[in-house]
N, C-alpha and C positions, 0 to 999 in steps of 0.2 A: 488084692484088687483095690484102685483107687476108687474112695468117693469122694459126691460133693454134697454130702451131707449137709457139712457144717460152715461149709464155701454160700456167698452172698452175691451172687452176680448183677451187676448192675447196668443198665441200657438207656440210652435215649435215643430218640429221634427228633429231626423238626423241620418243618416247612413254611412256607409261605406265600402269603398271594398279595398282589394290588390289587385296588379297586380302582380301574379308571374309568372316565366318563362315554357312556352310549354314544354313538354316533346320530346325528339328527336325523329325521327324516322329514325329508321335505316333498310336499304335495300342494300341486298346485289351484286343483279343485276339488270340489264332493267327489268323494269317492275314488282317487285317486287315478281318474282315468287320464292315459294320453293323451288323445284326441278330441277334440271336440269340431264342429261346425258354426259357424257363425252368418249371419246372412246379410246383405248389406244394407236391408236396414236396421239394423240392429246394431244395441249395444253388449257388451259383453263386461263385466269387470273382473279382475285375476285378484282375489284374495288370500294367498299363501298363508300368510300369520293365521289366519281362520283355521287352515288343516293340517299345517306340518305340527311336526311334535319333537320332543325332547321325551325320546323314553325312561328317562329316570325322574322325569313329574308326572305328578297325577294328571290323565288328560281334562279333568275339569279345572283345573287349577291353570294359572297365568305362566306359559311357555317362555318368555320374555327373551323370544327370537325375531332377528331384526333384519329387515332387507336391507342389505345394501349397495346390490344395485340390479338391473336389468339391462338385459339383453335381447337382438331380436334379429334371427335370418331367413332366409329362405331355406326350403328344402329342395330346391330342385338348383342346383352350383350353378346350372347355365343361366337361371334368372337373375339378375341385377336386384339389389337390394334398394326398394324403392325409400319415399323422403321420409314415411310417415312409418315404416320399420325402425328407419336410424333414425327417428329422433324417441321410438321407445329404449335405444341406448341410452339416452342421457336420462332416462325417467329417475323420481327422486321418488320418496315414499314407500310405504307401504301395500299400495294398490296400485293395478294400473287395466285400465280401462281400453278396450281394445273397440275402436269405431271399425263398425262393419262398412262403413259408404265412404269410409275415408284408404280403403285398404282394395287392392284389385282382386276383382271374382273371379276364383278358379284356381288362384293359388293360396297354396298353403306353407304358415309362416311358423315359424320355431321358437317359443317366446320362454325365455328362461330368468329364473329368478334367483338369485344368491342370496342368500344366509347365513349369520352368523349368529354364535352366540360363545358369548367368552372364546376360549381358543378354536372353538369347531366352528366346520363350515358345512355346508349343503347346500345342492342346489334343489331347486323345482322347476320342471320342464315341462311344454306342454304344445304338442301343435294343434294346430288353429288354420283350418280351412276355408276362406271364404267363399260362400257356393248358395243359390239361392235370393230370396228377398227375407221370410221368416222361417225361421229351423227352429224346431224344437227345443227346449234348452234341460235334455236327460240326465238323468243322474243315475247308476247302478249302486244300490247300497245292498250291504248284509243287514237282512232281519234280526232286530233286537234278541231275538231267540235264538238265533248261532251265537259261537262261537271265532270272533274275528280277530285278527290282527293287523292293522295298518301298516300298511308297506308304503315304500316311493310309487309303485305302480298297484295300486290296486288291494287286494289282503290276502293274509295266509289265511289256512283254517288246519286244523288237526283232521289225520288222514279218517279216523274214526267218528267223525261229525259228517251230521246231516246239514247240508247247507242250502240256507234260504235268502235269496235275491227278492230285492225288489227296487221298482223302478221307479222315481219321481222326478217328476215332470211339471213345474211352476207354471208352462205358457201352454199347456193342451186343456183341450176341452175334456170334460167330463165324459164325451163320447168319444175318447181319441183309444186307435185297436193297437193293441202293442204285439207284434212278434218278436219271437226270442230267436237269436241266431248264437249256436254256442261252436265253440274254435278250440281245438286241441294242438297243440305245439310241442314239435321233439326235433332236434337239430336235426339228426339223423335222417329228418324228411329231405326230400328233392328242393319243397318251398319253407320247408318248417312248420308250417300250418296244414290245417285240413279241419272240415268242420267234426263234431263230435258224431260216431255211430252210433246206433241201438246198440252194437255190437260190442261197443266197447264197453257199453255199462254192464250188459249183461257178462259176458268173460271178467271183466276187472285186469283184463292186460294194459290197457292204459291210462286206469287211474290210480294211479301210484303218488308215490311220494315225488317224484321227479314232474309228474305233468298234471297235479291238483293245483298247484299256482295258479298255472299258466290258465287254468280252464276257467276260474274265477274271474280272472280282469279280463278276458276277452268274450265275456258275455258281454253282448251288444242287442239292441235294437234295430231291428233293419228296416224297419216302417213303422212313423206314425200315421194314422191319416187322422184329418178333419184336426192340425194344429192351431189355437189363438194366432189370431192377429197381431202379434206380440209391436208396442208404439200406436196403435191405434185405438 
């Protein structure tokens, strides 16, 4: 019988990996909501550099991401893009200031920001409704006590976390009453949406990994009442 007693076998293996650079994310206000409302008398300003980020720097450290340029449409194809949209195409800088009395009430405008830094690009998008005289100016954030991650739209959170929301609000009064409206979304729906049930928290059939996002950034406000007089 043969052996390998005295026999020395030898082996290797080897692998490899790159390291390439994270994709940006770009947001274009607190909290990385879509939507916002603007009223006509009001100002509004779009500071992207403030919240997008470069996830392979520390978020308190200097992101040294750069607009370079904007854009601005409508959302409804049959409206005409009026003068004071197209000329936030030409807008130059880093910010840009959105006049509520200069923009028509009732419709809602599409305003997008490109970014760059070194090779990568991203944008930040964000519609803008004009409707009203003064709106609120909300913000939905996660409590410094969760667990969050910053997305283009809104944050992730790990399925095993307790997640705490809260709402800020710069132009309300101290006596301003907030209701929470929360929205659950699955293609799979007729509309894709529908508001959140008792039912669902209790079963845990639709809070899963697939529709924990979505539940996150479509918590909304649906009334404040008794808002500041926001310019006066």
């Amino acid at each position: 019988m043969d052996t390998f007693a005295d026999e020395a076998f030898v082996g290797e293996s080897s692998t490899y990996f790159q390291v390439v650079a994270s994709d940006l994310i770009g947001v274009m206000v607190e909290g990385g909501m879509t939507a916002i409302s603007v009223g006509t008398a009001q100002d509004y300003t779009l500071e992207p550099l403030v919240y997008s980020l470069d996830p392979d720097v520390d978020p308190v450290d200097p992101q040294n991401i750069a607009v370079v340029s904007w854009y601005c449409d409508v959302l409804d194809p049959f409206d005409p893009v009026d003068s004071v949209c197209q000329s936030y195409r030409t807008a130059s800088g880093s910010t840009l200031t959105i006049e509520g009395s200069r923009l028509i009430d009732g419709r809602t405008y599409i305003i997008t920001a490109n970014l760059q830094k070194d090779s990568r690009t991203a944008t930040a998008e964000l519609q803008v409704t004009i409707q009203g005289v003064f709106v609120p100016a909300a913000s939905i954030l996660c409590d410094p006590s969760t667990v969050c991650y910053k997305r283009k739209e809104g944050y992730t959170v790990l399925e095993s976390s307790r997640v705490s929301l809260h709402c800020k609000c710069d132009t309300c009064r101290s006596s301003a009453q907030y209701l929470w409206t929360i929205y659950i979304r699955d293609y799979r729906w007729p509309n894709e949406w529908r508001r959140l049930k008792s039912t669902d928290m209790l079963s845990g059939r639709s809070i899963g990994k697939a529709n924990l996002m979505h539940i996150i950034y479509c918590v909304g406000i649906k009334k404040i009442s008794n808002p500041s007089r926001v310019g006066h």
